[in-house]
C-alpha positions in Angstrom: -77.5 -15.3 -48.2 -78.3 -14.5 -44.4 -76.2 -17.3 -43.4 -73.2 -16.4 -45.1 -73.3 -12.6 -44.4 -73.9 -13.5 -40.5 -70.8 -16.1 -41.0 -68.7 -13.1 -42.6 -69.5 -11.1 -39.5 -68.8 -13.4 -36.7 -65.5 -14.3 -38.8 -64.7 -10.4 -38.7 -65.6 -10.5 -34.7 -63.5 -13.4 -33.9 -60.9 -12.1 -36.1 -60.6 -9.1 -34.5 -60.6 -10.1 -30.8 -58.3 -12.9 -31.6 -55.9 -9.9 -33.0 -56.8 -7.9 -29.4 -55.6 -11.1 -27.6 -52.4 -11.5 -30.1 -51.4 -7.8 -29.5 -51.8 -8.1 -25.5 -49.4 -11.3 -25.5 -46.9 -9.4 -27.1 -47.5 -6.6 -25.0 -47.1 -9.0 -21.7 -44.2 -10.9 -22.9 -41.2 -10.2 -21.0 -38.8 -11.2 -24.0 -40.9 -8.5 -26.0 -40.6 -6.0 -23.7 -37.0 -5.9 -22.9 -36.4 -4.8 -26.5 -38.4 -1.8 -26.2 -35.6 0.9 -26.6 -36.3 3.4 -23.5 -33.6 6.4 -23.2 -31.0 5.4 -20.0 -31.4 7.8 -17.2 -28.0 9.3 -16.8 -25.6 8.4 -13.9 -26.2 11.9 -11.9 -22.6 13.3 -10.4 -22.5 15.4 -7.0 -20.9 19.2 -7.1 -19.5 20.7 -4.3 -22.6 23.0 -4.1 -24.8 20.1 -2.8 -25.9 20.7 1.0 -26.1 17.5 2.6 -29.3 18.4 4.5 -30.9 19.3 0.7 -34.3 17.6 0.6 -34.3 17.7 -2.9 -34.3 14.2 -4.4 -32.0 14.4 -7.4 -29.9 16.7 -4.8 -29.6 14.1 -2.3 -29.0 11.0 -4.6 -26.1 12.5 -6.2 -24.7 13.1 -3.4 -25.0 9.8 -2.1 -24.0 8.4 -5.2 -20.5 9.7 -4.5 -20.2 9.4 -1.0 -21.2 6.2 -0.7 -19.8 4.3 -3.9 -21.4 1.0 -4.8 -19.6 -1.8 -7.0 -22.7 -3.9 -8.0 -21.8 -7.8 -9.2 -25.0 -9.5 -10.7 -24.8 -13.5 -11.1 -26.1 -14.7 -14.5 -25.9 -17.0 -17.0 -25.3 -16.6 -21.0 -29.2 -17.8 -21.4 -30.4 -14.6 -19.7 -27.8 -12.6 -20.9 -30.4 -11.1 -23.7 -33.7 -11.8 -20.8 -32.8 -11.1 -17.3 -29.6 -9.1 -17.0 -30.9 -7.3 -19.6 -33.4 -5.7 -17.9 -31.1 -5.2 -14.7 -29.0 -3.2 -17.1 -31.8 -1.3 -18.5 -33.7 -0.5 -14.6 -31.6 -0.6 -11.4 -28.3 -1.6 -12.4 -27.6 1.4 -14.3 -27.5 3.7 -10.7 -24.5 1.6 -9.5 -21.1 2.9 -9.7 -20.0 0.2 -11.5 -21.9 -3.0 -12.8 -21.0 -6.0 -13.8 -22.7 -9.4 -14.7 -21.0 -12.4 -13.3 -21.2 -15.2 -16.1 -19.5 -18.3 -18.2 -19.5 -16.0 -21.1 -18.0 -12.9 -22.1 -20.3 -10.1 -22.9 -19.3 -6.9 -24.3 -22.1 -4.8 -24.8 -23.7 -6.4 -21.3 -21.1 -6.2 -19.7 -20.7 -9.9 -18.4 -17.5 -11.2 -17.3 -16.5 -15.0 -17.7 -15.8 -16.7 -15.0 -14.8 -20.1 -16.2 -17.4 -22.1 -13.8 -19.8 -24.4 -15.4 -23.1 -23.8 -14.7 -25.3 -25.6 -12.5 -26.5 -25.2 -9.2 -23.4 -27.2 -7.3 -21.2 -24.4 -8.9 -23.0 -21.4 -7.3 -20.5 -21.3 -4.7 -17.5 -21.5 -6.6 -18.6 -18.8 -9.5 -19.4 -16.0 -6.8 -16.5 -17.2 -4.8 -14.2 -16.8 -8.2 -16.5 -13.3 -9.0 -15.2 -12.3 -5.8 -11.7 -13.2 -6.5 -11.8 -11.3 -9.8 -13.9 -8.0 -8.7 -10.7 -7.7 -5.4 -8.4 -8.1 -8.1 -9.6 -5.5 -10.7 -11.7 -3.2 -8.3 -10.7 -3.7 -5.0 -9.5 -0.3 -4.0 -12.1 1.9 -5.8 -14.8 1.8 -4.6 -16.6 1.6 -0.9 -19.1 -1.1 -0.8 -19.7 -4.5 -3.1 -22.9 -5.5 -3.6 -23.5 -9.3 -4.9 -26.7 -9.6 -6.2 -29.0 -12.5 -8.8 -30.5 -11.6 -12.1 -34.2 -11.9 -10.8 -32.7 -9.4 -7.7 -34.3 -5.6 -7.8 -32.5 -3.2 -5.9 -33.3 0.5 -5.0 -29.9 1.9 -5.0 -30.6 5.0 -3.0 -32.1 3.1 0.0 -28.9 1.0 -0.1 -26.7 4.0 -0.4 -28.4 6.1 2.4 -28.5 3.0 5.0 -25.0 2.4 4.4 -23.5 6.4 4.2 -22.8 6.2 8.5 -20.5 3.0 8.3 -17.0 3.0 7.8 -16.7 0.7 4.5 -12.8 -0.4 6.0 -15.1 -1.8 9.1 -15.2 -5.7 9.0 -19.1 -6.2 8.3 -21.5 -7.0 6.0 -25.8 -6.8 5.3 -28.0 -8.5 4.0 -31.6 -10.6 5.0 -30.4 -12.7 7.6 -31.3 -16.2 7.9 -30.6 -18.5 10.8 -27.8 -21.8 10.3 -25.6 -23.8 12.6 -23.5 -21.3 13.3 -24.1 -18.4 15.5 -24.4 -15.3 13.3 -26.2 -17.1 10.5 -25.6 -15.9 6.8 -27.4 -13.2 4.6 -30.0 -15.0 1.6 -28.3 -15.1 -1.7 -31.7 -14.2 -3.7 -32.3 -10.8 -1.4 -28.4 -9.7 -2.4 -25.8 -9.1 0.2 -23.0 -6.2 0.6 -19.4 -6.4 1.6 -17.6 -3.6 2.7 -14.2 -3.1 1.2 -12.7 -4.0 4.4 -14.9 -7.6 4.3 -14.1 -8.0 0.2 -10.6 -7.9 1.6 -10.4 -10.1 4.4 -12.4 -12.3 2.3 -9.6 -12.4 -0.4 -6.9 -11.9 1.9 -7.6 -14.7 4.4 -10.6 -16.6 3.5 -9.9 -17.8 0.3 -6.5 -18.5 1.2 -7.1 -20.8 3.7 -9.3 -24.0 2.6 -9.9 -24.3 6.9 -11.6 -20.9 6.6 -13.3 -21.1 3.3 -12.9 -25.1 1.6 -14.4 -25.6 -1.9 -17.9 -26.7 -1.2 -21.1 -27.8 -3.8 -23.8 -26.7 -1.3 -26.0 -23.6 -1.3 -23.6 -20.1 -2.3 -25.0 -17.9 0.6 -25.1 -20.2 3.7 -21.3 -21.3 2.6 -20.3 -17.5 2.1 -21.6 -16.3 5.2 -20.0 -19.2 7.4 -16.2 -18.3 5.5 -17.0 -14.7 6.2 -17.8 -15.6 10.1 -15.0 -17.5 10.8 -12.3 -14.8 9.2 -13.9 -12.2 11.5 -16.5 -10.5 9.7 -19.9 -10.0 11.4 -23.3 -10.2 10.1 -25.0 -6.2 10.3 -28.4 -5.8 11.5 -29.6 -4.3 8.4 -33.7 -4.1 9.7 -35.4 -0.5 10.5 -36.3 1.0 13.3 -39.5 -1.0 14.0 -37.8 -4.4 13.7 -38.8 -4.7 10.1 -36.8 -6.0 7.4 -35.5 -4.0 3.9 -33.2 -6.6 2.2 -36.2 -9.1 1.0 -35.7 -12.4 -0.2 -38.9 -12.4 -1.9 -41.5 -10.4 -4.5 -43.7 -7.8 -3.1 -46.1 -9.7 -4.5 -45.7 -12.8 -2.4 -45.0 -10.6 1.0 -48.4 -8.0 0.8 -50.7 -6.9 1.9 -49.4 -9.2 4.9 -46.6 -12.0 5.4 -47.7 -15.4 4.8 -47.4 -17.8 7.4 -46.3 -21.2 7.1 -43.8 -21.2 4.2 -40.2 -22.2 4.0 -39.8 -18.7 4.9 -40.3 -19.5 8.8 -37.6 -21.9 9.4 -35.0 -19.5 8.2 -35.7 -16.4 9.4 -32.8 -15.2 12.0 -35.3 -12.5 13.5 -38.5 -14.0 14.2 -40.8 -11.0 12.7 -43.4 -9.5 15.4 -46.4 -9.1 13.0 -47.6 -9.5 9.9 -45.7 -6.7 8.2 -41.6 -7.4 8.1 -41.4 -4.8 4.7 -39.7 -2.1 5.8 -40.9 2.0 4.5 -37.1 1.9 3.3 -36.7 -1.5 1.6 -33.9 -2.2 -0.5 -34.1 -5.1 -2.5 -36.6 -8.1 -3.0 -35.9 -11.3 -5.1 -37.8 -13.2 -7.8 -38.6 -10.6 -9.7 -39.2 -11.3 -13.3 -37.8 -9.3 -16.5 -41.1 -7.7 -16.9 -41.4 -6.6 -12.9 -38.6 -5.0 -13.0 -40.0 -2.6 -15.3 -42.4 -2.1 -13.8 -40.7 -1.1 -10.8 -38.7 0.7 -12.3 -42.2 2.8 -13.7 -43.6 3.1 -10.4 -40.8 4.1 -8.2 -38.8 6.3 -11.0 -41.3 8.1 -13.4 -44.9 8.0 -12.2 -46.1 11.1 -10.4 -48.4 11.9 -8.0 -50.1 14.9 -8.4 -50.4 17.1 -4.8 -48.3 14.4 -3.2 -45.0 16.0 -2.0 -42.0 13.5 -2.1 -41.0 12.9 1.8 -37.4 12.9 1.7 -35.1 11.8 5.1 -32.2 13.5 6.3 -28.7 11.3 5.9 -28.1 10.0 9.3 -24.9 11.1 11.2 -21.4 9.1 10.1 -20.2 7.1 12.9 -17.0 7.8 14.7 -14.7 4.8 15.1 -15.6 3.9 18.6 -19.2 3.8 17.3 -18.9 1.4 14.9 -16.6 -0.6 17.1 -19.7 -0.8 19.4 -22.2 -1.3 17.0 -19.9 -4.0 15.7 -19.8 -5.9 19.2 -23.4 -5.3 19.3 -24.3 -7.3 16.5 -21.7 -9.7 16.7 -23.3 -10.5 20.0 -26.9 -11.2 18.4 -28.5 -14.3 18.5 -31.6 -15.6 16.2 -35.0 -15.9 18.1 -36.0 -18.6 15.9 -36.3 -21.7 17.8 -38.1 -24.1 15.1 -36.2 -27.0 14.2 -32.8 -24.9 16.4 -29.4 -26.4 14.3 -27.2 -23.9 16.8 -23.8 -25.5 17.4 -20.4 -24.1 18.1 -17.7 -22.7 16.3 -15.0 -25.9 16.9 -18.5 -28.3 15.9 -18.8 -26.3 12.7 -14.8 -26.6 12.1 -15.0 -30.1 12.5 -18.1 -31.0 10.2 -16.8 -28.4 7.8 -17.4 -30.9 4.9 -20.9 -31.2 6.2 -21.3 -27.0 6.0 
């Protein structure tokens, strides 16, 4: 009788923290957790009262969020249509001006455009180059910036929107997390997400794509062959680091780059700016890259709804617009910038990269 009543409890115990270990699966499970509904925070609109030297946050976005006007383009693939750019939909990429998920499929209610690229990796170029094509075609006047960005991308919008509000978006530039290559301005990482400014989205359409000498059909990686079309039709690679030299378009996870930047990784033979300590995560970042569905809410918790009580919100003031002949100088000034990172140094020439272009 002892045996079986002890066998009845320890069948109740395991029963019960097998349930415990069930429940916090499903908890954990990114597929799980992108179906929690969670009410949309509303796109917030300016007014003409708005003081552009409010520190108030809400304030300060919206006016942002209309002075500096964001067209967000998010590669995917029908798979993660549900996963993915579901939760890119449901966190960041509802605080662009306008989002849409570049894809084989057509998506209503995500709000995924098809491209007509098979996927696999050798088409990464060609889909972004046709998402390009189609974004100029349908949005190409309205708005000021175009952002290109992955699935497994998070970006803070603000932080993009308040480093960009002092460049003219007609200026023939765009920024990104530069890495180094074989031709002189290098090209910004795919992963980290990169922004055009209406004036490069239309050069790029213009004269790039027009011209298979400028921008040939190619199967290698989407980012290095965009950045070397966008350098030879004349638009230069931004320094889009902080004042200390340290980076806030990341091409990886928090996660992966705290408390201090490994050493040693893939990471070092690309980088365009050598970094000068341990730290290259800027106080202002903008985007990091492999970030799973989960993360991203996460993120989304921490920097959007969690409160710290006695902790005052420290908000900067927008920085000055340039006048034209300042962002003509800043544009010689970084068209002029070389990478510091000799390790394994591919630098050739402009006519060299022309002439191996089918090596590019």
């Amino acid at each position: 009788m002892y045996r079986n009543a002890l066998c009845l409890v320890l069948g109740l115990i395991i029963g019960i923290r097998l349930t415990d270990i069930f429940v916090y699966m499903r908890l954990t499970s990114e597929n799980d957790l992108l179906y929690i509904e969670t009410p949309a925070t509303p796109q917030v609109m300016a007014t003409e009262s708005v003081n552009i030297h409010n520190d108030d946050f809400n304030g300060l976005a919206s006016l942002l969020y209309n002075e500096t006007r964001v067209f967000c383009m998010v590669l995917t693939m029908p798979k993660s249509h549900a996963t993915k750019a579901a939760g890119v939909k449901r966190t960041w990429g509802k605080r662009c001006n306008k989002l849409i998920f570049l894809s084989s499929e057509d998506d209503a209610e995500l709000g995924a455009v098809n491209l007509h690229v098979k996927e696999k990796r050798g088409n990464l170029y060609a889909k972004v180059r046709a998402g390009f094509a189609y974004v100029h075609e349908h949005y190409g006047e309205d708005y000021d910036w175009y952002l290109k960005a992955d699935d497994d991308t998070f970006v803070i919008m603000e932080n993009l929107r308040w480093f960009l509000y002092p460049f003219d978006p007609d200026a023939l530039v765009f920024f990104g997390h530069r890495f180094r290559s074989n031709f002189p301005q290098g090209y910004m990482s795919g992963g980290a997400g990169y922004v055009l400014s209406r004036g490069a989205l239309q050069q790029l359409n213009h004269i790039g794509f027009k011209n298979p000498l400028y921008c040939p059909s190619s199967k290698l990686s989407e980012d290095r062959h965009l950045g070397l079309c966008l350098s030879l039709v004349g638009v230069v690679a931004g320094d889009s680091r902080d004042e200390l030299g340290r980076e806030r378009f990341l091409p990886m996870a928090p996660k992966h780059l705290l408390p201090h930047t490994p050493q040693g990784t893939w990471l070092d033979r690309y980088y365009f700016f050598r970094p000068d300590s341990s730290d290259i995560t800027s106080d202002t970042g903008i985007s990091f890259h492999y970030v799973t569905a989960m993360e991203m809410h996460l993120f989304e918790y921490f920097m959007y709804q969690l409160n710290i009580s006695g902790l005052p919100l420290i908000q900067k003031k927008l920085p000055p617009r340039l006048t034209i002949q300042e962002m003509q100088e800043k544009l010689n000034s970084w068209a002029k910038q070389r990478t510091n990172n000799n390790l394994n140094n591919l630098s050739i020439n402009k006519a060299q990269v022309l002439t191996n272009l089918k090596l590019t």
